[in-house]
C-alpha positions as CSV (number, residue, x, y, z in Angstrom):
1,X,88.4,-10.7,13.7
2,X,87.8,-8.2,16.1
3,X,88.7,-8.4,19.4
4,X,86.5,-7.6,22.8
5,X,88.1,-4.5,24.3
6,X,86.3,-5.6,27.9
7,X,88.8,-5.9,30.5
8,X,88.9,-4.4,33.7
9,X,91.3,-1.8,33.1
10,X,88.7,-0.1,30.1
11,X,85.8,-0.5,32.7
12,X,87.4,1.5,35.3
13,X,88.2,3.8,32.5
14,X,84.5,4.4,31.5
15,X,83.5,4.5,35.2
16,X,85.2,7.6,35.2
17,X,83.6,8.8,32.9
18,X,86.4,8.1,29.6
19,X,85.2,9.3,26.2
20,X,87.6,7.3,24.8
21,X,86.6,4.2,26.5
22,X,83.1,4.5,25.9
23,X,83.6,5.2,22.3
24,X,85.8,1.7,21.9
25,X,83.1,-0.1,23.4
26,X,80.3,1.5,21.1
27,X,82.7,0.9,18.0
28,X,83.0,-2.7,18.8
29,X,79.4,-3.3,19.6
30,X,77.3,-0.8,17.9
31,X,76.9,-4.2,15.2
32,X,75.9,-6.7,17.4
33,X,73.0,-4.5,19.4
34,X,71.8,-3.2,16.0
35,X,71.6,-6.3,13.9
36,X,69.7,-7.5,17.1
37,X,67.3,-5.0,17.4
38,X,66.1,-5.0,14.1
39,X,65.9,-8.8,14.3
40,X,63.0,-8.2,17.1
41,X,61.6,-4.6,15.6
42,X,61.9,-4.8,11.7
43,X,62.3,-1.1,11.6
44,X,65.5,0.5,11.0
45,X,64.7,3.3,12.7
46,X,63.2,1.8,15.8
47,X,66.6,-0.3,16.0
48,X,69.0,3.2,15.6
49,X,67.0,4.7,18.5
50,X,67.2,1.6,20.6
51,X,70.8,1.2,20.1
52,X,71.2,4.7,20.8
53,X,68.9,4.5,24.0
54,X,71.1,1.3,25.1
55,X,74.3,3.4,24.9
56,X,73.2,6.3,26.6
57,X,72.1,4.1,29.6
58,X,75.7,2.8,29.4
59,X,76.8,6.6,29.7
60,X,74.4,7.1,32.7
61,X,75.2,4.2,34.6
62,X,78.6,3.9,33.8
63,X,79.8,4.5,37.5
64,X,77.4,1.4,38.7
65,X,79.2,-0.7,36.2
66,X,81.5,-3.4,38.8
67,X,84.1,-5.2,37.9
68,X,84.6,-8.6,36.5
69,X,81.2,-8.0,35.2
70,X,80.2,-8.2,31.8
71,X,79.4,-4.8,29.4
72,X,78.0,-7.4,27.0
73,X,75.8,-8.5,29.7
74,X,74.4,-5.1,30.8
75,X,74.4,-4.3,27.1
76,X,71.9,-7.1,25.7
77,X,70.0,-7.1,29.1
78,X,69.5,-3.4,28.8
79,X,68.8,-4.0,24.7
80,X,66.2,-6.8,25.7
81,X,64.3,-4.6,28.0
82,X,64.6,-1.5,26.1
83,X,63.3,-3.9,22.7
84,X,60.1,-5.2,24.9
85,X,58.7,-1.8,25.9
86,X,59.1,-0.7,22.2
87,X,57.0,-3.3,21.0
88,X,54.3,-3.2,24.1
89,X,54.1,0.7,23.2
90,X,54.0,0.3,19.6
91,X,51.1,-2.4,20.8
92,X,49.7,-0.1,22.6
93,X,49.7,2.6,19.7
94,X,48.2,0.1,17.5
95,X,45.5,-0.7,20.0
96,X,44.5,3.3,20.5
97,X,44.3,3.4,16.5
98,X,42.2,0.8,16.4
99,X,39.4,1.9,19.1
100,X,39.8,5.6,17.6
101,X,38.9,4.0,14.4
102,X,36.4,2.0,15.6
103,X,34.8,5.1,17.5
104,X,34.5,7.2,14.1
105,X,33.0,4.2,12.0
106,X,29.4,4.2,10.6
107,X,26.6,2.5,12.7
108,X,26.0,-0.7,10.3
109,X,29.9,-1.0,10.6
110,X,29.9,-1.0,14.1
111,X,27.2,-3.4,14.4
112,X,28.8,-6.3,12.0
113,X,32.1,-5.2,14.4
114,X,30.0,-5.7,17.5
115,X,28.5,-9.3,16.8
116,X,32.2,-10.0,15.3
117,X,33.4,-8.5,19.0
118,X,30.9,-10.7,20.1
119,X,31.6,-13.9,18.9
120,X,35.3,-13.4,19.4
121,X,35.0,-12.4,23.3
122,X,32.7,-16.0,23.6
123,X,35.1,-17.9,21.9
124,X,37.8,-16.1,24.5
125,X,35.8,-16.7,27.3
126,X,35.0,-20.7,26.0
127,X,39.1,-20.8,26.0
128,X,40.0,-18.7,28.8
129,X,37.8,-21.4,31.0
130,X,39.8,-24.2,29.7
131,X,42.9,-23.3,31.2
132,X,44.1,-24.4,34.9
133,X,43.2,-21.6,37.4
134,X,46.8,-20.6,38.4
135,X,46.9,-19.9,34.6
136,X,43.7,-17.9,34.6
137,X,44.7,-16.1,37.1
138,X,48.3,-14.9,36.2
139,X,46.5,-13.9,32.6
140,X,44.0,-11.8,34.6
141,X,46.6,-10.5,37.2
142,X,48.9,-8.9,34.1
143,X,46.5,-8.4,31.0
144,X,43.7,-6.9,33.3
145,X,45.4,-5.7,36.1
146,X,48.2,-4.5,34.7
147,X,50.8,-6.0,36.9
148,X,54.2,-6.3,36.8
149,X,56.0,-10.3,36.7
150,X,57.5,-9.4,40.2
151,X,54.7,-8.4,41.3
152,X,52.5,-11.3,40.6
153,X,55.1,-13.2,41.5
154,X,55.3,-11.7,45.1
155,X,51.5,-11.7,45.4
156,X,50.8,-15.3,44.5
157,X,54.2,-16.5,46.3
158,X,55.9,-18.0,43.3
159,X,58.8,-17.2,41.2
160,X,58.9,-14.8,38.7
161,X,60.0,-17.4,35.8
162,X,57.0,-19.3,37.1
163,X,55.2,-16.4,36.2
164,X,56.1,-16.0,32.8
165,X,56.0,-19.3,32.0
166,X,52.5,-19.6,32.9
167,X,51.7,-16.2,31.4
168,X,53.1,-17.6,28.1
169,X,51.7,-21.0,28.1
170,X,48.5,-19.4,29.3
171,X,49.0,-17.2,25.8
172,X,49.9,-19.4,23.5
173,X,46.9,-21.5,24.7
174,X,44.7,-18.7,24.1
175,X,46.0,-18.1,20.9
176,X,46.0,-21.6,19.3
177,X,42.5,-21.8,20.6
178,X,41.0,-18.3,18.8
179,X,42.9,-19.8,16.0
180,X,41.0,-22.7,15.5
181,X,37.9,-21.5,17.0
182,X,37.5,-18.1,15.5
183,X,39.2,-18.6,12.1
184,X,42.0,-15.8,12.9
């Protein structure tokens, strides 16, 4: 079993700026950020460059680093983040792909895509009215808008967990109902 090398002592050590340090922390956790990465990406690949991406914020925050805190902590926090806008950009890739596709397809294609389009955006709309307005409204604020949690959150004078949680009921709602309305 290996043991945590955290302590104080180590931290101060990295803060100023010990290779040594650094490279006792990445040997003991280089594991445990990998194994979860993949869990969320399912891409070897995309895991190595986020663990490596993690790390390298460690390096270049190092001296922010206080004591008594945890590297664990600022580790996984940094991992989660990191993980999230991986998967919103590979998203976001996928999305581009799909309206470039969509851009160089035959007419008669387009058109079956359109009523398809169609009848997916009413069934949206059908569902989308269903939910409570704060709901609606959160969905709007971040899928249209594009805003941040915080930022929604400071806008409509709630908290931020209030935020996601409505954002991911409001989801999950949606989802369930193009499910069974749309035969997704």
């Amino acid at each position: 079993m290996e043991v945590c090398p955290e302590n104080d002592q180590l931290i101060e050590q990295l803060r100023r700026g010990s290779n040594d340090a650094f490279e006792s922390l990445y040997r003991f956790y280089y594991k445990r950020i990998y194994g979860l990465a993949l869990r969320y990406l399912k891409d070897p690949i995309m895991a190595e460059d986020a663990v490596h991406d993690v790390f390298i914020k460690l390096w270049e925050f190092r001296s922010n680093l206080e004591k008594g805190k945890s590297i664990q902590g600022f580790l996984f926090s940094t991992l989660k983040h990191h993980v999230l806008n991986m998967i919103r950009e590979k998203e976001r890739r996928i999305l581009r792909q799909f309206e470039y596709s969509d851009t160089h397809k035959n007419t008669s294609e387009q058109a079956d895509n359109q009523v398809l389009l169609s009848d997916y955006e009413r069934i949206f709309k059908e569902g989308f009215q269903q939910l409570p307005e704060r709901k609606q409204l959160v969905f709007k604020l971040k899928r249209v808008q594009g805003l941040t949690d915080q930022q929604i959150a400071t806008k409509l004078g709630i908290s931020k967990n209030t935020v996601k949680s409505q954002f991911y009921r409001a989801t999950k709602f949606i989802r369930k109902f193009m499910t069974i309305h749309a035969d997704l």
